[in-house]
NUTOR-760043 format. One record per residue (C-alpha): residue number from 0; x, y, z; residue in three letters. Coordinates in steps of 0.001 Angstrom, whole numbers. Example, Ala and Ser with C-alpha at 12.3 -4.5 7.8 and 13.67 -1.06 7.14 Angstrom:
! NUTOR-760043
r titi->0; px->12300; py->-4500; pz->7800; zanu->ALA $
r titi->1; px->13670; py->-1060; pz->7140; zanu->SER $
END
This chain:
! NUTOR-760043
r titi->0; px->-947; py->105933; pz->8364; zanu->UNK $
r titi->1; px->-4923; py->105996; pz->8136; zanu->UNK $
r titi->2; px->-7672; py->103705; pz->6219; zanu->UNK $
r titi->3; px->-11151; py->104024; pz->6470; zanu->UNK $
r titi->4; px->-11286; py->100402; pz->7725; zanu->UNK $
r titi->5; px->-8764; py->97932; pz->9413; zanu->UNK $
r titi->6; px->-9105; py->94419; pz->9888; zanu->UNK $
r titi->7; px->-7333; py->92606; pz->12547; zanu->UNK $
r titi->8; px->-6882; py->89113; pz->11225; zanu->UNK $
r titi->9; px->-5667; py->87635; pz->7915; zanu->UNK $
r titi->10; px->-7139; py->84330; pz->8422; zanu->UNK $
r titi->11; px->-9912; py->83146; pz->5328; zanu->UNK $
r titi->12; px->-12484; py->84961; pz->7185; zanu->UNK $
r titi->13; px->-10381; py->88468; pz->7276; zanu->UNK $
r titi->14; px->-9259; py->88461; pz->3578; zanu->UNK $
r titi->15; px->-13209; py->87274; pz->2660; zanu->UNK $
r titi->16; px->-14333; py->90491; pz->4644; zanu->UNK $
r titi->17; px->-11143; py->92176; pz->2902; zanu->UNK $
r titi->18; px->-12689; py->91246; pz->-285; zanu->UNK $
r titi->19; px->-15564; py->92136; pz->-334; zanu->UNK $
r titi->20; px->-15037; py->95486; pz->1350; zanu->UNK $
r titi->21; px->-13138; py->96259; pz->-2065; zanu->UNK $
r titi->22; px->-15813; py->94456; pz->-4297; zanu->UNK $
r titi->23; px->-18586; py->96987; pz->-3014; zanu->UNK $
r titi->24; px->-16457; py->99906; pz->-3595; zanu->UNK $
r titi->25; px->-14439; py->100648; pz->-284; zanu->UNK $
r titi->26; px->-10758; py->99882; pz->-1774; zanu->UNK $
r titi->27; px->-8922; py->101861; pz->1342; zanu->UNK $
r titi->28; px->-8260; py->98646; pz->3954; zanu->UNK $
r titi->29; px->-5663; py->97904; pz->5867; zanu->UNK $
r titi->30; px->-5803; py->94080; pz->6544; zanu->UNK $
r titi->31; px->-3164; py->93365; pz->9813; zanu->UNK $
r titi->32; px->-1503; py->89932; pz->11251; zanu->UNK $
r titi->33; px->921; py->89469; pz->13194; zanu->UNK $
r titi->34; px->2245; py->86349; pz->11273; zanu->UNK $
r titi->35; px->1334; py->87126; pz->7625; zanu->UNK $
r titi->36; px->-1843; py->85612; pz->5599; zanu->UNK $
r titi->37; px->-2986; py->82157; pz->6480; zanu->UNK $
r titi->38; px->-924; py->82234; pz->9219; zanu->UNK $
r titi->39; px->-2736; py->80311; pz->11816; zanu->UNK $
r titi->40; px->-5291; py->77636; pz->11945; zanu->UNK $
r titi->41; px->-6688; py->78653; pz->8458; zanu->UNK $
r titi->42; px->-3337; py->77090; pz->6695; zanu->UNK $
r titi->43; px->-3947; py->73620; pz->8098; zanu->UNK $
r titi->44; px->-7892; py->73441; pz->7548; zanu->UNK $
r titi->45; px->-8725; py->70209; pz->5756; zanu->UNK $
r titi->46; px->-11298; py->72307; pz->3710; zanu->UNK $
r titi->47; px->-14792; py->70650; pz->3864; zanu->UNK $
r titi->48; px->-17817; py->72757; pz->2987; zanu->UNK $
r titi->49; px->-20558; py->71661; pz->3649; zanu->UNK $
r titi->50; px->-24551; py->72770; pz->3980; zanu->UNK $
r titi->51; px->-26185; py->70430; pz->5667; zanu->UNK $
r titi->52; px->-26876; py->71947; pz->9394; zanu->UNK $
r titi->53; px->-29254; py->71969; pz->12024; zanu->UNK $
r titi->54; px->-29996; py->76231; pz->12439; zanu->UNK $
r titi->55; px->-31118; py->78265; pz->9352; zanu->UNK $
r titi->56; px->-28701; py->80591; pz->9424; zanu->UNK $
r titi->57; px->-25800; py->78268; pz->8777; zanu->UNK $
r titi->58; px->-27590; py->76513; pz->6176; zanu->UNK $
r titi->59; px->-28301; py->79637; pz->4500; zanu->UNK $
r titi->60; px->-24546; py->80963; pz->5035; zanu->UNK $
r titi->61; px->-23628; py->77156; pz->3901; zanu->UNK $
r titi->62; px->-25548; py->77373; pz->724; zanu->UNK $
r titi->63; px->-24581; py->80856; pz->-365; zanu->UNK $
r titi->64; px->-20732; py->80195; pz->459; zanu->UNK $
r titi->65; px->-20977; py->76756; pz->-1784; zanu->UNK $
r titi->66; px->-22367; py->79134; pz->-4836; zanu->UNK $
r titi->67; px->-19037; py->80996; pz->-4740; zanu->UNK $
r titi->68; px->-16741; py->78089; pz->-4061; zanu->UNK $
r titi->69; px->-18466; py->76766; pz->-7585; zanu->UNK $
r titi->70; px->-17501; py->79882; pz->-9389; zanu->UNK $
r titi->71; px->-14470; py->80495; pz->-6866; zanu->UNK $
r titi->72; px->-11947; py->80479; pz->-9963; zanu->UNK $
r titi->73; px->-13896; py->83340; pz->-11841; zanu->UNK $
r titi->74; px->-14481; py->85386; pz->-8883; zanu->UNK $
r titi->75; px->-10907; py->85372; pz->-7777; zanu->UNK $
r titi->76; px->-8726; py->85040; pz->-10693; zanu->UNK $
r titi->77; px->-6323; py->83272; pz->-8777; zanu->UNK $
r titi->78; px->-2428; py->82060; pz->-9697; zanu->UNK $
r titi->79; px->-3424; py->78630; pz->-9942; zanu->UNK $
r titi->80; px->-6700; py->76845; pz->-10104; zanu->UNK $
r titi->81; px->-8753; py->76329; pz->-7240; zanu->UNK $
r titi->82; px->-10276; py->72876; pz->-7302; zanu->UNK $
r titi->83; px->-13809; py->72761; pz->-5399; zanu->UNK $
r titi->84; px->-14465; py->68617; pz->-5327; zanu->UNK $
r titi->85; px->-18123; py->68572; pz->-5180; zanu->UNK $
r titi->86; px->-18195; py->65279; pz->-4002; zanu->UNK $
r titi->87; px->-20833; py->65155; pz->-1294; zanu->UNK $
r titi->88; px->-21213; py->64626; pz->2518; zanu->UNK $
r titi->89; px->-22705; py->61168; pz->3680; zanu->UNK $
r titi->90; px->-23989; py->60950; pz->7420; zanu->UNK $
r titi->91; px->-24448; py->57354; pz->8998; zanu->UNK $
r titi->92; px->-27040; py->56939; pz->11825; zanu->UNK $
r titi->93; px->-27238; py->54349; pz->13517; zanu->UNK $
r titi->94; px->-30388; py->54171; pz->15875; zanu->UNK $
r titi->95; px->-33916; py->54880; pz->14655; zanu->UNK $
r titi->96; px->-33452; py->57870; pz->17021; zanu->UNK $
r titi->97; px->-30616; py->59628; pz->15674; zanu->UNK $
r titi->98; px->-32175; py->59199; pz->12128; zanu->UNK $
r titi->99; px->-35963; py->60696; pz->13274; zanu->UNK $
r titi->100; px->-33988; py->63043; pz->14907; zanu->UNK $
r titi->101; px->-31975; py->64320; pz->12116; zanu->UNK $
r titi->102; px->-35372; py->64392; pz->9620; zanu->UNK $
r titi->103; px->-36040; py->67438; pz->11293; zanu->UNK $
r titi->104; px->-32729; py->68798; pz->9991; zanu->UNK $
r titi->105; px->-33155; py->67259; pz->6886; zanu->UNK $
r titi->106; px->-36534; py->69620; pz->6417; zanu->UNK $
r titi->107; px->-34737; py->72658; pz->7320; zanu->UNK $
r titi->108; px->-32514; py->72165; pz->4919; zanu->UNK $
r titi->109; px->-34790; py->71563; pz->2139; zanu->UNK $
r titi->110; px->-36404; py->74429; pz->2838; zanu->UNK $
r titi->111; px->-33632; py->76383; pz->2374; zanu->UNK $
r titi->112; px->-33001; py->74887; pz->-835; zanu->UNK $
r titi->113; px->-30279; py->72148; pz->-275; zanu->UNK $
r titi->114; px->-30736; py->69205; pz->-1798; zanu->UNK $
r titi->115; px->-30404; py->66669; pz->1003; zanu->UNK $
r titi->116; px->-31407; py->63007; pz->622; zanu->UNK $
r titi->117; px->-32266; py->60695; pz->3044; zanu->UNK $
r titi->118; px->-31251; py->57223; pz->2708; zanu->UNK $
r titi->119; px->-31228; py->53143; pz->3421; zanu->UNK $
r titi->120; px->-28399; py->51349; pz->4388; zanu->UNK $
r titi->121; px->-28182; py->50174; pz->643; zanu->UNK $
r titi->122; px->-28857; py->53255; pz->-1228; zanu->UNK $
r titi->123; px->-25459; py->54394; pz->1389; zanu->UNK $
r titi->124; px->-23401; py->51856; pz->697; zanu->UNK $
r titi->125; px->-24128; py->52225; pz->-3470; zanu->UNK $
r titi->126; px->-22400; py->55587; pz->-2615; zanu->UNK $
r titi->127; px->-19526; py->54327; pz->-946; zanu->UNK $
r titi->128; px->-19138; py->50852; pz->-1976; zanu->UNK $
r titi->129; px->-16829; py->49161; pz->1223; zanu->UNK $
r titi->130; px->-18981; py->50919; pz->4258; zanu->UNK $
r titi->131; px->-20019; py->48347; pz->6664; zanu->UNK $
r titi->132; px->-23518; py->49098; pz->7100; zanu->UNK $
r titi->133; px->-24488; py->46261; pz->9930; zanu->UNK $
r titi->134; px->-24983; py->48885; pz->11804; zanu->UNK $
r titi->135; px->-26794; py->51427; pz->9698; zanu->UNK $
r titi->136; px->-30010; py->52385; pz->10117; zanu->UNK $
r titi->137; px->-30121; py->54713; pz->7554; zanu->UNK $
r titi->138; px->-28192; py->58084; pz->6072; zanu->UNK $
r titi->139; px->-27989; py->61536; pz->4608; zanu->UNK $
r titi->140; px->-26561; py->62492; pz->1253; zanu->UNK $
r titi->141; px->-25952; py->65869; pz->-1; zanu->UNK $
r titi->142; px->-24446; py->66012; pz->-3824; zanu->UNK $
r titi->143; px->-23524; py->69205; pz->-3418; zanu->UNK $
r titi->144; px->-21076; py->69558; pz->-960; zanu->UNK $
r titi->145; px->-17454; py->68985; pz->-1333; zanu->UNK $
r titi->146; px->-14167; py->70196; pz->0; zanu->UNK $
r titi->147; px->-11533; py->72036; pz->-1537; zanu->UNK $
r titi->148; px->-7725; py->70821; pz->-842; zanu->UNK $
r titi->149; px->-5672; py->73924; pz->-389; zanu->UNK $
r titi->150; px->-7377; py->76147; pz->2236; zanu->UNK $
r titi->151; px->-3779; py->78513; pz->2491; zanu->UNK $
r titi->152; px->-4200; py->78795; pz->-1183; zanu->UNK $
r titi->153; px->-8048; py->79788; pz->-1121; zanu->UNK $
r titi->154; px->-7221; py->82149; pz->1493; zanu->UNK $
r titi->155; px->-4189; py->84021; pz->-265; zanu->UNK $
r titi->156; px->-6282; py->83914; pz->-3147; zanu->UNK $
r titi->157; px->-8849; py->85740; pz->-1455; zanu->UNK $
r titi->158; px->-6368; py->87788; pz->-315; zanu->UNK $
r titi->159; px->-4601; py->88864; pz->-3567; zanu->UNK $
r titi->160; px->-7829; py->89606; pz->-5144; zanu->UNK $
r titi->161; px->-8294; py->92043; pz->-2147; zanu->UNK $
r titi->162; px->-5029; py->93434; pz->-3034; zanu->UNK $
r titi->163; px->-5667; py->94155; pz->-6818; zanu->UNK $
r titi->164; px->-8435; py->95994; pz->-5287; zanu->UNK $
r titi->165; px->-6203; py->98437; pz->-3376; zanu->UNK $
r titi->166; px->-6356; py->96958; pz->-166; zanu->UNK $
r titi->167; px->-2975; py->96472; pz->1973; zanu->UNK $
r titi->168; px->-1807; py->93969; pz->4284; zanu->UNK $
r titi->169; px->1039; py->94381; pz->6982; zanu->UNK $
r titi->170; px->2889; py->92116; pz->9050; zanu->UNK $
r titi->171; px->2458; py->93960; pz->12543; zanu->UNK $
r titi->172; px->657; py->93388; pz->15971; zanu->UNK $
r titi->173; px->-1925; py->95354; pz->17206; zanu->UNK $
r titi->174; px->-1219; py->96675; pz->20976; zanu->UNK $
r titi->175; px->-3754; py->98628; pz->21746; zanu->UNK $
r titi->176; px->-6818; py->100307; pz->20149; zanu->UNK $
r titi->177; px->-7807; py->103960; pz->20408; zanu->UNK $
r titi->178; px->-11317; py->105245; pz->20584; zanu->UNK $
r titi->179; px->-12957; py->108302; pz->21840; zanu->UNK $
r titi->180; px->-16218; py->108275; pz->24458; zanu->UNK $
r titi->181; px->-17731; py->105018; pz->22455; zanu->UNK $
r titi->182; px->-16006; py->105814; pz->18619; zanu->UNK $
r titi->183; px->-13261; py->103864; pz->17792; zanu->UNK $
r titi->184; px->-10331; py->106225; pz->16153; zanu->UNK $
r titi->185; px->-7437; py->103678; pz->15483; zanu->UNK $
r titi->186; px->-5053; py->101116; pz->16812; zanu->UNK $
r titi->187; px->-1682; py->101380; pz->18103; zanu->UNK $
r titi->188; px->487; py->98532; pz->16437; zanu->UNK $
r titi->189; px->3917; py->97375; pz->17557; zanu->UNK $
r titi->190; px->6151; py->98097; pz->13988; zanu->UNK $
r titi->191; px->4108; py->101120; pz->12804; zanu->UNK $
r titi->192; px->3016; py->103119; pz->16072; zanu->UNK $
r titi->193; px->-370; py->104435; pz->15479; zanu->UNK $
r titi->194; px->-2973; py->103552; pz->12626; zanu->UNK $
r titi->195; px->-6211; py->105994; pz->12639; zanu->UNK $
r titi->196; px->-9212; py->104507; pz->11181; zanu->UNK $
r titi->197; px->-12866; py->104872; pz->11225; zanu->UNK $
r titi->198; px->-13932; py->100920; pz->11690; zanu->UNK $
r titi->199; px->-12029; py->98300; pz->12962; zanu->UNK $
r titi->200; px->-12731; py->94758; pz->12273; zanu->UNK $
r titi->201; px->-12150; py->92342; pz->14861; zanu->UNK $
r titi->202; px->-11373; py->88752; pz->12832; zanu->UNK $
r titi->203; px->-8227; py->87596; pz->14574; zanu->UNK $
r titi->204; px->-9101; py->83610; pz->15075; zanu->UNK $
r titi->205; px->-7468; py->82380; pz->18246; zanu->UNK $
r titi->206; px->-6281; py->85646; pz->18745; zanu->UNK $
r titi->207; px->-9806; py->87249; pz->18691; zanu->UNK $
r titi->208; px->-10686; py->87140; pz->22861; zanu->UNK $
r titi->209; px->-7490; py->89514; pz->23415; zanu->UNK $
r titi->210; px->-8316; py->91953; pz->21024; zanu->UNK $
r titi->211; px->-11604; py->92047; pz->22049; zanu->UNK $
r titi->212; px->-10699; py->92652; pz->25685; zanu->UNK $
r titi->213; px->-8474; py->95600; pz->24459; zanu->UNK $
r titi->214; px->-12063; py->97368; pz->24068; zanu->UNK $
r titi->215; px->-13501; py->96180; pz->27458; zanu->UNK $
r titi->216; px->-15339; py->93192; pz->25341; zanu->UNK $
r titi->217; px->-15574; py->89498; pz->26994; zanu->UNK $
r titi->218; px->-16055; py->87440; pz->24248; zanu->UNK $
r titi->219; px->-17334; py->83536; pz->25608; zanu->UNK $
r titi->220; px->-14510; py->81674; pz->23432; zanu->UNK $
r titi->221; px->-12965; py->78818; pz->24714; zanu->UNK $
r titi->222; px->-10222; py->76587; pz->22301; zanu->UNK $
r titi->223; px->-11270; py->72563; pz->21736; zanu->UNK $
r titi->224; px->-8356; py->70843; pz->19660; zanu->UNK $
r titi->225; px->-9564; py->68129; pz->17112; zanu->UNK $
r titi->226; px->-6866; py->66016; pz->15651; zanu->UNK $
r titi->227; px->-6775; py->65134; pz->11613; zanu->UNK $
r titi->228; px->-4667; py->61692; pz->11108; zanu->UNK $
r titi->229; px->-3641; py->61538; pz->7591; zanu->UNK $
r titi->230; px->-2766; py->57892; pz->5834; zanu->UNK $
r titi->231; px->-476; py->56601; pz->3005; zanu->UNK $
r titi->232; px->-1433; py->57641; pz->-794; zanu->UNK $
r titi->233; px->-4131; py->55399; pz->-2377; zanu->UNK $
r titi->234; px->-4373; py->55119; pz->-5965; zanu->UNK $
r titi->235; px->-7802; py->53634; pz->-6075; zanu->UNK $
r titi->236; px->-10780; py->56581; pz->-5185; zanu->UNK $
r titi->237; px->-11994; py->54819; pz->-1750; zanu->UNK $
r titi->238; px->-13680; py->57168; pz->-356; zanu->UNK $
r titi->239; px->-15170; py->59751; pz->-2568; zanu->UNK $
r titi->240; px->-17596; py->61396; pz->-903; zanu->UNK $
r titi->241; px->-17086; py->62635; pz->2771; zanu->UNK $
r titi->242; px->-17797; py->60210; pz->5873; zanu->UNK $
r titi->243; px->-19417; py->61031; pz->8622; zanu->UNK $
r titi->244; px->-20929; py->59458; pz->12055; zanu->UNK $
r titi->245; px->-21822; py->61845; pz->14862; zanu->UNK $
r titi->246; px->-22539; py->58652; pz->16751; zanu->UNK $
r titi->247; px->-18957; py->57041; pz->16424; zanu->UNK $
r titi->248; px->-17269; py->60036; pz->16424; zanu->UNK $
r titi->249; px->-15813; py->59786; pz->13077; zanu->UNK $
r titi->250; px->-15430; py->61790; pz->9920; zanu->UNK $
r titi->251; px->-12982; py->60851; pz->7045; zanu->UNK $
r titi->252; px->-12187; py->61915; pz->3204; zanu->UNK $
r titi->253; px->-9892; py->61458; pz->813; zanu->UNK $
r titi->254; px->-8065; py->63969; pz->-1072; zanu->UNK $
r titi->255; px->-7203; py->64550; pz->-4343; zanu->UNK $
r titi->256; px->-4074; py->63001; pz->-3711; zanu->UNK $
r titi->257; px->-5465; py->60100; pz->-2755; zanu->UNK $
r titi->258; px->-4388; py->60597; pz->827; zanu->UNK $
r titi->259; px->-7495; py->59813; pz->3580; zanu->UNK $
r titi->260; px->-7128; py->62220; pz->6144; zanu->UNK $
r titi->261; px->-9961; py->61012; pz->9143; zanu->UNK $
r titi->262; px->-10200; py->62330; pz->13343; zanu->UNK $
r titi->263; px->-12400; py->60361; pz->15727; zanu->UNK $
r titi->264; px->-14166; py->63048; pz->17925; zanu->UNK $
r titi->265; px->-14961; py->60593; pz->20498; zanu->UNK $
r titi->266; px->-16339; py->62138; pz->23865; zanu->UNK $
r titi->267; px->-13105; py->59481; pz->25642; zanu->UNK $
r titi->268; px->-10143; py->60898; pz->23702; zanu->UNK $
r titi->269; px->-8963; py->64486; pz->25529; zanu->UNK $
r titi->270; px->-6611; py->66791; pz->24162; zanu->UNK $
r titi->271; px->-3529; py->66649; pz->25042; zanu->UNK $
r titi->272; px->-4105; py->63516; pz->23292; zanu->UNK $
r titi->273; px->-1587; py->60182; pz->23973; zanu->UNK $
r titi->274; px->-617; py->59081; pz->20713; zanu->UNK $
r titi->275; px->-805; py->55752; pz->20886; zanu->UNK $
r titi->276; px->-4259; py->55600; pz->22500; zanu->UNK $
r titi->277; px->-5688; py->58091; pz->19920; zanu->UNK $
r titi->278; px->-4174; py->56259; pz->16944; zanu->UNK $
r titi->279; px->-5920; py->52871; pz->18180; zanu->UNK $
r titi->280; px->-9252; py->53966; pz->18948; zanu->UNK $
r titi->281; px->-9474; py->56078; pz->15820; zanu->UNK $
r titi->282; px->-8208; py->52850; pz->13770; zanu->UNK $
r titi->283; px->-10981; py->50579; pz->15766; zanu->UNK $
r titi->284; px->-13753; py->53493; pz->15068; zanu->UNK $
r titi->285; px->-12854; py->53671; pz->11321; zanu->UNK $
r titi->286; px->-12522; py->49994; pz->10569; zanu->UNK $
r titi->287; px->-15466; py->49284; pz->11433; zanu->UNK $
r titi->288; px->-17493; py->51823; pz->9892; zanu->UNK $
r titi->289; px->-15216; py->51434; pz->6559; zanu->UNK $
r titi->290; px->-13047; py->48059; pz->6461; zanu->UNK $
r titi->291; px->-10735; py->49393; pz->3637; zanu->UNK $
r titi->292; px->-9098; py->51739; pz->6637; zanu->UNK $
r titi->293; px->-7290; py->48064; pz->7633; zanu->UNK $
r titi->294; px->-4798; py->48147; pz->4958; zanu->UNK $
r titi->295; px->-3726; py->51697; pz->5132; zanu->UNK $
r titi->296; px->-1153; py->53303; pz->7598; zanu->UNK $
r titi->297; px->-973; py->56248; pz->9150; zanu->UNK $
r titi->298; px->1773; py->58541; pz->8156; zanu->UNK $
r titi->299; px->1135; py->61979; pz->10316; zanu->UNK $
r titi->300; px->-1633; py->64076; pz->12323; zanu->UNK $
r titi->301; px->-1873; py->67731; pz->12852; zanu->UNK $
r titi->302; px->-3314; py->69227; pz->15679; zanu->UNK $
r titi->303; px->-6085; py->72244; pz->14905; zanu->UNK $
r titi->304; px->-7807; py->74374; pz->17221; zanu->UNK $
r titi->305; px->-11706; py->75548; pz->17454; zanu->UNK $
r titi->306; px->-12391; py->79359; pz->18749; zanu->UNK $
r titi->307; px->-15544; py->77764; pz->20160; zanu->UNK $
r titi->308; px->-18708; py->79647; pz->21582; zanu->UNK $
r titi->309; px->-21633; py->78237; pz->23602; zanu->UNK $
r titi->310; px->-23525; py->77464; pz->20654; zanu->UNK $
r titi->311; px->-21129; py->76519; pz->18335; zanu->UNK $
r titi->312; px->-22253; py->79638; pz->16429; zanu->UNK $
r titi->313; px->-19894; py->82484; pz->15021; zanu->UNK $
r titi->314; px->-20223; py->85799; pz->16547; zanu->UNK $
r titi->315; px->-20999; py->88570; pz->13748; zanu->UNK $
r titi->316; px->-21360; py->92050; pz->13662; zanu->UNK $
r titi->317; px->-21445; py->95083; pz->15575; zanu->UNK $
r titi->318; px->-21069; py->95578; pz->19592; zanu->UNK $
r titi->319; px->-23870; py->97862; pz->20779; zanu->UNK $
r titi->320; px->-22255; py->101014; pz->22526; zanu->UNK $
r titi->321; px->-19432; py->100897; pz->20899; zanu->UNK $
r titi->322; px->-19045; py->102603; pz->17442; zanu->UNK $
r titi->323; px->-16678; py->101379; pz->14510; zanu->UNK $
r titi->324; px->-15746; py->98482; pz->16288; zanu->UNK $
r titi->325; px->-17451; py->94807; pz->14561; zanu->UNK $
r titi->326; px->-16658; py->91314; pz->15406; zanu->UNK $
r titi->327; px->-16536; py->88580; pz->12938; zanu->UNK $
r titi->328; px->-14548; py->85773; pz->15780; zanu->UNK $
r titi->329; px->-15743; py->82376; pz->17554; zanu->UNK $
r titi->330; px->-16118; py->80332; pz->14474; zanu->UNK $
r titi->331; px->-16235; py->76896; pz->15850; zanu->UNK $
r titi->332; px->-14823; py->75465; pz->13065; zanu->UNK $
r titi->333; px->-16725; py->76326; pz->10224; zanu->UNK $
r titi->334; px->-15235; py->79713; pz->9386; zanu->UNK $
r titi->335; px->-13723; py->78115; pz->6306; zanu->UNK $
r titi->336; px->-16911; py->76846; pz->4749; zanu->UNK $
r titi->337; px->-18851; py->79572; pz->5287; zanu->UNK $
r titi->338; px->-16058; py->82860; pz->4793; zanu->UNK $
r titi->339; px->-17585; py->83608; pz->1482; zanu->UNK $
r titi->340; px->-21221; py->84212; pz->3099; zanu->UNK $
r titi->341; px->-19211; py->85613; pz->6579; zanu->UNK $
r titi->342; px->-17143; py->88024; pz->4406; zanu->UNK $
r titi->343; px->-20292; py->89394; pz->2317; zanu->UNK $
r titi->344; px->-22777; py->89644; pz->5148; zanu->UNK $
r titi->345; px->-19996; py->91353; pz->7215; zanu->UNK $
r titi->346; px->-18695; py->93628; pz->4406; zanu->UNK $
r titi->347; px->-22797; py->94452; pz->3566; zanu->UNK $
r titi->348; px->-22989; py->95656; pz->7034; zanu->UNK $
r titi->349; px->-19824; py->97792; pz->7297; zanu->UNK $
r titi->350; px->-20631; py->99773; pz->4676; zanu->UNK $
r titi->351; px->-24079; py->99998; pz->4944; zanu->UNK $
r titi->352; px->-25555; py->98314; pz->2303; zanu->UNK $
r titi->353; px->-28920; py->95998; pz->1931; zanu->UNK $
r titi->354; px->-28065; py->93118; pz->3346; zanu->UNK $
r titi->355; px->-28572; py->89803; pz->1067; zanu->UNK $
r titi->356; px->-27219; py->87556; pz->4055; zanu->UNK $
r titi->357; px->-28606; py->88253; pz->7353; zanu->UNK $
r titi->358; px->-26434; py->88048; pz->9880; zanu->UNK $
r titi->359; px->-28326; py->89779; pz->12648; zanu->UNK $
r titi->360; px->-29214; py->86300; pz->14237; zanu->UNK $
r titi->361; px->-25686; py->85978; pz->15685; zanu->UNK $
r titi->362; px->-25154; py->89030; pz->16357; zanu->UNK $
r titi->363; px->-22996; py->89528; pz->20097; zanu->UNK $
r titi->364; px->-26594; py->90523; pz->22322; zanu->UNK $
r titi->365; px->-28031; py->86834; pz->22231; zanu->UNK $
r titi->366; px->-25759; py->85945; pz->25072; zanu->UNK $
r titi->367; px->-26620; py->88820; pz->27100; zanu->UNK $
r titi->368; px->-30027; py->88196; pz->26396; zanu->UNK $
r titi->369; px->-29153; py->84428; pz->26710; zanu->UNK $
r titi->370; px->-30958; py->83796; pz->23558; zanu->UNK $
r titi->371; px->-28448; py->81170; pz->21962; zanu->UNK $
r titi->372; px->-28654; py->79691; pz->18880; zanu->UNK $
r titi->373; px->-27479; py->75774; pz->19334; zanu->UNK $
r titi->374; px->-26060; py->73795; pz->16316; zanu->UNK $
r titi->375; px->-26488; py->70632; pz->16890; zanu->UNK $
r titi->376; px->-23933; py->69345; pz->13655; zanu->UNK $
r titi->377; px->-20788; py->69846; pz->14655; zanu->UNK $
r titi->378; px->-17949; py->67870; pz->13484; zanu->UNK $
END
């Protein structure tokens, strides 16, 4: 068995790459994971997208990936509608300081052409009538973002439309991975024995730090676990747009189901997380940033995982003395909203083409050269 290209990793941010291999004209891909597509920590996403950050390269990643979530249906062609809820993002602060602070981001963002409003404690709760804004100093608003429900369906939309383009996709683990002097030549694979390709992609999530290592590549990836509580159904639309307070250590949403999923990211919660502790402080955090929390209950959590980096930056693209072999791993939990940019900037590079993302600014060298690139808006 041979392709011109495998990809180790069917997670949204393989099957984007997948994709849009195929869409600019290279159709022979073999796309490989051990547990099928959607697999791992892409299935149980919650799906936010969002663009407003504090670096320029994820807002312009952000932006771009939003464009094709908005036209996600037409590009994909998938079995059932994907719905993209462009709802917004609101961000409390609550100290003069955090909101000076976050101007600057504010500007950046403008300037890249998102359409991010600041706002007063009024003008925040006219957009989500309920918030308690005693506290409020002031907030961000961005119309444009939104989240999209179904992140396993996105993803095996993604990856059908691959698929239709000649690309293939095996269940199989990768063991080992072949290269001559500094050209990578294949992989070995447990089910199939030995795979030859020219380029090998390296997108396996969680996974991504072994596979890396199998080509003499430390990659600086640790795992942080953030916890998603989800509530009983609401009928009434309480919380349209997203909620979120870097301060408190709380985000929440509802979905179109009219479930509110919510986490509090509080620095004095640690994974492994006691239940009952978690569940209180999250329920004292959320109350009082949005009373209506009191009268709901909460019905279930799921446990997700970050492939974190230093920066809380994705590592993309090549590994310098070492030909074939490209990285696309350490997303830090924004892989989902940004796969659509990830997957085009990535496939732009692999086959040569002008670039219309740049990626180079996160490329694998800034941490030799210790020249990180620090987001400061993580959720």
């Amino acid at each position: 068995m041979k392709a011109d290209v495998i990809i180790i990793g069917a997670g949204i941010i393989g099957c984007s790459i997948a994709y849009h291999l195929a869409k600019g004209g290279l159709q022979d891909v073999i796309v490989i994971d051990k547990g099928g597509v959607a697999s791992g920590v892409t299935g149980i996403c919650p799906g936010g997208v969002r663009q407003q950050w504090g670096t320029r390269i994820n807002c312009d990643m952000a932006k771009a990936s939003v464009g094709f979530f908005k036209n996600i249906n037409e590009m994909l062609e998938p079995e059932y509608e994907i719905k993209f809820r462009e709802v917004g993002y609101l961000y409390t602060f609550h100290s003069e300081e955090a909101l000076k602070k976050y101007e600057v981001q504010r500007n950046l963002q403008i300037n890249c052409g998102i359409p991010t409003q600041m706002l007063t404690a009024k003008e925040a709760r006219g957009i989500i009538p309920g918030l308690n804004t005693e506290s409020v100093f002031g907030a961000s608003f961005c119309p444009t973002d939104g989240f999209v429900d179904d992140a396993y369906h996105v993803t095996n939309s993604f990856a059908h439309a691959a698929k239709r383009q000649g690309v293939r996709f095996i269940n199989d683990q990768v063991t080992s991975i072949d290269y001559q002097g500094d050209r990578i030549t294949g992989v070995q694979t447990q089910k199939r024995g030995r795979i030859v390709c020219d380029q090998l992609v390296n997108a396996a999530g969680l996974g991504a730090k072994e596979i890396a290592s199998l080509v003499g590549v430390e990659l600086p990836i640790v795992e942080e676990t953030r916890r998603i509580l989800y509530t009983n159904r609401l009928e009434e639309r309480v919380l349209e747009p997203l909620l979120v307070s870097f301060e408190r250590g709380f985000a929440a949403k509802q979905l179109t189901d009219g479930t509110i999923c919510l986490s509090y990211l509080g620095s004095d919660q640690h994974y492994p997380y006691d239940t009952y502790s978690y569940l209180l402080r999250a329920a004292e955090v959320g109350i009082e940033l949005f009373p209506k929390l009191a009268n709901l209950e909460f019905r279930s959590h799921v446990d997700g995982r970050y492939d974190a980096t230093p920066d809380h930056q994705a590592i993309l693209g090549d590994v310098d003395g070492l030909l074939g072999y490209f990285q696309a791993v350490g997303m830090s939990g924004h892989g989902f909203m940004m796969a659509p940019a990830i997957g085009k900037g990535m496939a732009e590079l692999i086959l040569g083409h002008e670039s219309t993302i740049d990626i180079s600014p996160l490329h694998f060298r800034r941490f030799e050269k210790n020249e990180l690139i620090i987001e400061p808006s993580v959720v």
